[in-house]
N, C-alpha and C positions, 0 to 999 in steps of 0.2 A: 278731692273726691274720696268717694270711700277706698277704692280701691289704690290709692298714695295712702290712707292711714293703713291700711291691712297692710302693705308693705312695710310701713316705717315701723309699726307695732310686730312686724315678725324678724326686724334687724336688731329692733333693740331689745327685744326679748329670747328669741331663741337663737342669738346670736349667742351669749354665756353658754348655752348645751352646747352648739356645735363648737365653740373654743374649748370648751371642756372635753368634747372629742375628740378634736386633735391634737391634745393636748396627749392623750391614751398613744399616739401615734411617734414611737420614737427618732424619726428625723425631722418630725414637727417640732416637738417640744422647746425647743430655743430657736425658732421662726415665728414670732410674735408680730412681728409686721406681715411677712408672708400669710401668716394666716388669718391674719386680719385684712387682708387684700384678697385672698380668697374668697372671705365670706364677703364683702360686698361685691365681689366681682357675680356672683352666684345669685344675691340678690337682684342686680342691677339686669342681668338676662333675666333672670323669672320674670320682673316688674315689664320689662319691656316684650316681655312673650305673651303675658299677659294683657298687656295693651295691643297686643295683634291682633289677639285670640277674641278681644273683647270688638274690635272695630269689624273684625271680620263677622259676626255675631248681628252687630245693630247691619251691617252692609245687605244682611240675608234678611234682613226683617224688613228695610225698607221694597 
């Protein structure tokens, strides 16, 4: 669905920004797994907030 590709298209693109900002973060900086579990951890709630927000939406329409 669209909204699986706007996800996969904002992990694998604006995932290099936010590594690159936590990178600016010095107890980040040599947590390279850490922060690469963060950032999917972060997408993984958005996508699924976003799948609530979306059912609850078509629920009000029916």
């Amino acid at each position: 669905t669209e909204l699986i590709r706007s996800y996969n298209t904002l992990y694998s693109q604006a995932r290099i920004d936010a590594l690159d900002a936590l990178e600016n973060i010095r107890e980040m900086s040599d947590a390279e797994d850490l922060k690469s579990k963060l950032l999917f951890s972060v997408v993984v709630l958005a996508f699924r907030h976003a799948q609530i927000q979306a059912k609850d939406i078509r629920n009000k329409i029916k």
